[in-house]
Structures are given as C-alpha cells and as structure tokens.
N, C-alpha and C positions, 0 to 999 in steps of 0.2 A: 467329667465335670470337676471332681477334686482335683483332677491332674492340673484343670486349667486354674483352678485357684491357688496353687501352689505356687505355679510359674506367677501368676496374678503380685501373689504375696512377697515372692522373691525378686522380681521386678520391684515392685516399692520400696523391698527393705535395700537395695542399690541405691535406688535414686536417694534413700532419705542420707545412705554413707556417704553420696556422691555432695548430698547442700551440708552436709557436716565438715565433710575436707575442705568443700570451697572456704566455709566460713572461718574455719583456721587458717587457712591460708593468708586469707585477705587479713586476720589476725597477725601472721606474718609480715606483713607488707604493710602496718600499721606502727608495728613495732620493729624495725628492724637490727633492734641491738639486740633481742633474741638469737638469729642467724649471728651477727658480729659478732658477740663474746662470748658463744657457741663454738665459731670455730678459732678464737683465737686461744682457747687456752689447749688442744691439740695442739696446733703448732708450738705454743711455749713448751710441751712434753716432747716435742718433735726436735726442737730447738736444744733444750735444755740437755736430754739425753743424749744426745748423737754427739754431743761436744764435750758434755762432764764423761761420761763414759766411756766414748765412740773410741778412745786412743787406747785405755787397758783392754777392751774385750776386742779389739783389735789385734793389740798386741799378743793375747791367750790365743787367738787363733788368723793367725799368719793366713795371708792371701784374699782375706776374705772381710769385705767393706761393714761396717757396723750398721751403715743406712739401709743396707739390704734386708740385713736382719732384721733392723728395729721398724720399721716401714709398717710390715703385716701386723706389727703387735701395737703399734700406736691406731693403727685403721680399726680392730678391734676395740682397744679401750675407747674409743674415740664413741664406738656404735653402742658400747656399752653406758658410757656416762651419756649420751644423749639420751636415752631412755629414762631417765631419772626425771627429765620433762613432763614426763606423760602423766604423774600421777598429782604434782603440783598444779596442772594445767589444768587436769581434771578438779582440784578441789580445788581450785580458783573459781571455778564456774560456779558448780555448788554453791561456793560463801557467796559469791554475788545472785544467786537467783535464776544463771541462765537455764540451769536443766531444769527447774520449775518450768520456766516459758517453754522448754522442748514438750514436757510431759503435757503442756496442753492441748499440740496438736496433736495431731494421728499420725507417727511415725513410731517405728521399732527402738524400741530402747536401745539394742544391740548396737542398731547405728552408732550413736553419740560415744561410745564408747569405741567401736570399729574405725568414726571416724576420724578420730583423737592418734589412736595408736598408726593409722596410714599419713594421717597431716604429715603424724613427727618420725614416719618413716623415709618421706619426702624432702623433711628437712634432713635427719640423717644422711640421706644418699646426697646432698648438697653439699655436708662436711666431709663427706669421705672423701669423694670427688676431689674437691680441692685440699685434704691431705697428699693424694696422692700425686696429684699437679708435685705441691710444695716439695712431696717427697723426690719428684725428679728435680726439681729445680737441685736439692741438696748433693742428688749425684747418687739416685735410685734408678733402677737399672732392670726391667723384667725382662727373663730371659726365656721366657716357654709360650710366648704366641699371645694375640691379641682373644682367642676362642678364651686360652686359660686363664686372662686373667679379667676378662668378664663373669665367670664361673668364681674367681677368688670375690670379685665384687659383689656377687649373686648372695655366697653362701654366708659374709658379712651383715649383707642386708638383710637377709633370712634371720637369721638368729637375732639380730637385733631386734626386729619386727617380734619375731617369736617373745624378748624378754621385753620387751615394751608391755606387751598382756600381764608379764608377770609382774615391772612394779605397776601397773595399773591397778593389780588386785592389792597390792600392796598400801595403795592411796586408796581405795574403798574401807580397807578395815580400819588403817590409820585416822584420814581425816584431820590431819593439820600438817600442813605445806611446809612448815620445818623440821614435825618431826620426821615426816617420811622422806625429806629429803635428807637426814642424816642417818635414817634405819635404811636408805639405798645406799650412800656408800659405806657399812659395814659389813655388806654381802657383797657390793661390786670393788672395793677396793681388795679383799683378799682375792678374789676371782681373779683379776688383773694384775696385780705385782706379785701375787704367787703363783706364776704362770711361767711362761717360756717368753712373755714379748719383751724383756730387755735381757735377760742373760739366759744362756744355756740351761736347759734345767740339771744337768749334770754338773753345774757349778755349785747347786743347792747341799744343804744338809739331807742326809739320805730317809728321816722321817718328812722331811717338805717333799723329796720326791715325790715320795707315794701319792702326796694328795695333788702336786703341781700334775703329775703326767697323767692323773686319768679325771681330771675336771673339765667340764668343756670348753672353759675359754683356752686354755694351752691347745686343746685340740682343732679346736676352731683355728689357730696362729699357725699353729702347725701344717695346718690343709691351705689357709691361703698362702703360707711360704712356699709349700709346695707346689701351688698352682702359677705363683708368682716366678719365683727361679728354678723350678723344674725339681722333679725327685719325684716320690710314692704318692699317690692319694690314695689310699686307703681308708685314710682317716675323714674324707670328705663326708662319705656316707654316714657316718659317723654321727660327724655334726648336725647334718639335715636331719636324721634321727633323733637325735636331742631335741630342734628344733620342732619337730612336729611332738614331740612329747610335751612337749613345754606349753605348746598352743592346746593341745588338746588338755592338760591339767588346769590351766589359768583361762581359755577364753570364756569355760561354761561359770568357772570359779568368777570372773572377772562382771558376767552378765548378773549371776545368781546374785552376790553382793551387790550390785547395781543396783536392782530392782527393791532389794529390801533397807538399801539407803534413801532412794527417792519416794 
C-alpha cells in the first residue's frame, strides 16, 4: 500500500513538472525575442572571437584552425550564460503573483521550480544546436564520430541543467531580477574567460593556471574538445561528477528555499 502511494505521488509530481514546462514553453512562443537575443549574443562571441583572435592563436599554434578550438568553449559559455534566465524567470513570477496561483492548487512545489530549470534546459539545447550549425557554417569540423559528439552535447546539457539549480538557488535568496542577474555574472564570467574556451591555458599566468585547469568549466571545454576532435576523455567523468554534485547540493538547497519564500 505505501509502495503504491509512492508510485501514486511520483506520478503527479511528473505530471505537475510536465503542465509547468508546457506553460513555459507556450511562454516561449509568446515571447519569442527571449529565444532571438538568446541566441544572438553566442553568435556575436562566436563571431567576434574567431575573427579578433582566430589569426594570433592561429598563428601561436600552426596547423590548427581557431574554430575548432573555440567552438567547445563558446557551446559551454553559451549553456552557462543561459542559465542566468532561470532565476529572473523565477522572480518574475513571484513579483506577479503566479506561484501564489500555483500554491493554490494541489501540486508539488518541487514542480514549478523543476519545471522552470527543464523549460530553460530545452531552450538551452535550442541554442547550442544552432551554435553548433553556425559553428560549421564558420568552418568547424568534428572529427571523432557522430556517437562522440552527441556524448560532447550530452555532457554540455548536463552541466548546464545541473547549474540552472544553482542560480535558481541563487534567485530564491536574492529576490530582485537585477540583482541576481548581476551576482550571476560575477561567478560565471570568471568561470568562462578564466577557462581554456578562447586561449590555451598554458598561455595564462602560472597563479590563473592553478585555478583555470582544475575549475569545471575548463574541464567541462576540455572533455567536449575531446569528444569533439578526438583525444583522452578522461576528464568526462569528471564533469558528470561535478554535475551530480551540484544537483545534489542546490536541488534540495533550491526546494528548501522555495518553500520558505512562498
């Protein structure tokens, strides 16, 4: 009998994530400069880098295209700065009243919050997508199998999804839509340009090393180059590790705050 109430409870708390994504979604489809200047400022970093750049780091290392390089590491920033949505989105509702209206029917909290971070992991994997189109068009080029670089796409999405929770928890303690969107990028801009996705990290000063090669976005850039043009994964497992650590510290973090804001 518990068993079947259990299955009973986790049956509803689906269906309730399942009318939360739809209604972001169709929030998508209402708005759709959301998605448009979403994915156009990627391509402007896509754009910008591969041309200001693409000719010295080129030139520092002979034989070897700047697009191929910088590809993995705009797909990452790209999943990273999209998550910075997820917590203004969420205190958007808030200031208007709609998780009031949620809290009156009989649905799991968990949902609205679950369904928030898979919406904008759906949008995510819409921008990567068409990074990665764009990034052939420029004269990107995967060289290890369509298996590895569905696994490079896999473990992007993954992590992004995983830090979606974390500024989530970030907009529950926050609570205004500017600030936290300027306290996200003071943790995801060192993440990203102290990283490996536009130059080598052996270009760096040797105290940036230390923290550029063992932070997980370098690691994360590093496993889908690998998966992308072939080399070691090693470092895959890695990431997915991070990521389940991240989901596991921020989603109960992410509920528990929830609950004691609404």
């Amino acid at each position: 009998m518990e068993s079947s109430t259990m299955m009973k409870s986790f049956r509803m708390t689906l269906s309730d994530i399942g009318a939360i994504v739809r209604r972001n979604i169709m929030r998508f489809r209402r708005t759709p400069e959301i998605i448009v200047f979403s994915s156009i400022q990627p391509i402007m970093f896509l754009l910008l880098f591969n041309y200001v750049f693409g000719g010295a780091i080129s030139a520092a290392t002979p034989g070897a295209k700047y697009i191929n390089f910088l590809l993995p590491g705009i797909m990452a920033q790209t999943a990273l700065f999209s998550t910075l949505q997820t917590p203004i989105a969420l205190i958007e509702d808030l200031d208007k009243g709609a998780i009031d209206r949620f809290r009156s029917l009989p649905m799991s909290r968990a949902a609205v919050l679950a369904g928030r971070t898979f919406a904008d992991s759906m949008r995510m994997t819409f921008i990567v997508l068409i990074m990665l189109v764009f990034g052939t068009i420029l004269g990107f080029r995967y060289q290890a199998g369509g298996g590895k670089l569905m696994a490079a796409l896999g473990i992007v999405l993954l992590f992004g999804y995983a830090f979606s929770w974390l500024t989530a928890t970030l907009g529950m303690f926050i609570r205004n839509s500017e600030a936290v969107q300027t306290a996200g990028f003071l943790f995801v801009f060192p993440l990203t340009f102290a990283s490996s996705a536009f130059v080598p990290v052996d270009t760096m000063p040797n105290w940036l090393q230390v923290f550029s090669r063992n932070q997980p976005v370098t690691q994360l850039i590093n496993s889908v180059r690998s998966l992308m043009l072939g080399g070691p994964t090693d470092q895959v497992w890695i990431i997915i590790t991070w990521s389940l650590v991240i989901m596991a510290v921020f989603i109960p973090l992410a509920i528990w705050k929830f609950g004691k804001t609404v």
